[in-house]
N, C-alpha and C positions, 0 to 999 in steps of 0.2 A: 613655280607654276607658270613656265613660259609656252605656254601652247599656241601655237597658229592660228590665227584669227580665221574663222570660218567665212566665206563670202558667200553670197548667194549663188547655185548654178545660173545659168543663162536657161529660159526655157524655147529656147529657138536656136535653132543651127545660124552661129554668127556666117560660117566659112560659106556657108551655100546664100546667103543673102549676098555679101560679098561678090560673088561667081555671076550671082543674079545681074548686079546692079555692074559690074564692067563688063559683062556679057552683053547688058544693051545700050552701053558710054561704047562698046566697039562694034556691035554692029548695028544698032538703031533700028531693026526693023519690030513690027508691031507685036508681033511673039516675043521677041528679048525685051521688051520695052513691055507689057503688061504681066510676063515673069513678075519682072519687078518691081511694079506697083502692086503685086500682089502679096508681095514681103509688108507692105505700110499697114495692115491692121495686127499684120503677128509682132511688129516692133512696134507702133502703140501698146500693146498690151502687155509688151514687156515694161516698157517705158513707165508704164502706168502701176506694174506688179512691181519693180524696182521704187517708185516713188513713195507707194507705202511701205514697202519694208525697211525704207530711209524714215518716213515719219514715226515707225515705232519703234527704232533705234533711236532717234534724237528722242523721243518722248520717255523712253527707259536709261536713256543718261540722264536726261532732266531729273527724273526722279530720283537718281541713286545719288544726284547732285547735291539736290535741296536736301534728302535725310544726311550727306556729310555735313552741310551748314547745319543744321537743326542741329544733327551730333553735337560740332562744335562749341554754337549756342548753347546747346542746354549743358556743355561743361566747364565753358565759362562762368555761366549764371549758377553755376553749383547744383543742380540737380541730381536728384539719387541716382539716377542710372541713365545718361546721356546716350551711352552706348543703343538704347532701345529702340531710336527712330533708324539708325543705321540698321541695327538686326532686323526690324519688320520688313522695313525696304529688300531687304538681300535673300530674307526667307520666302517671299513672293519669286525669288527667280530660284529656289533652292529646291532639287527633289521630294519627291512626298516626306519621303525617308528620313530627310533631314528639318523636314519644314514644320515638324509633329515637336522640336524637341530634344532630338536624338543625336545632342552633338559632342 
């Protein structure tokens, strides 16, 4: 199961913000030059849509983290079924279909 890591799209045209911002580093007059101050609230908001969809990636490996250490804990310490903090954790990211049971 080697599949390519999805990445987020960009929701802003990088190449025309680009075009924007050496269009008025070359010619500096007040049009090319408010162009692209007009780019800074759609790339804050990229900025800003990019930063949480990092905070719920790091907070969804945290988790699948701690249910591997639990895992491990509870099958050191001998418990009847260690494997059940790892399963609960993974069933939360697992299709309906599969999350009922159905495996």
């Amino acid at each position: 199961m080697t599949s390519t890591p999805k990445a987020p799209h960009p929701t802003l045209d990088e190449e025309a913000v680009r075009h924007h911002l050496r269009t008025a580093l070359d010619r500096r007059t007040p049009l090319a030059i408010w162009t692209a101050v007009a780019d800074i609230p759609v790339l804050l908001a990229e900025v800003e849509r990019l930063a949480s969809l990092l905070t719920w990636a790091r907070t969804e490996f945290a988790n699948l983290l701690a249910a591997a250490y639990a895992t491990l804990a509870a099958e050191r310490d001998g418990e009847a079924d260690p494997l059940s903090y790892l399963r609960d954790e993974v069933s939360a990211h697992a299709p309906d279909s599969l999350a009922d049971g159905d495996r």
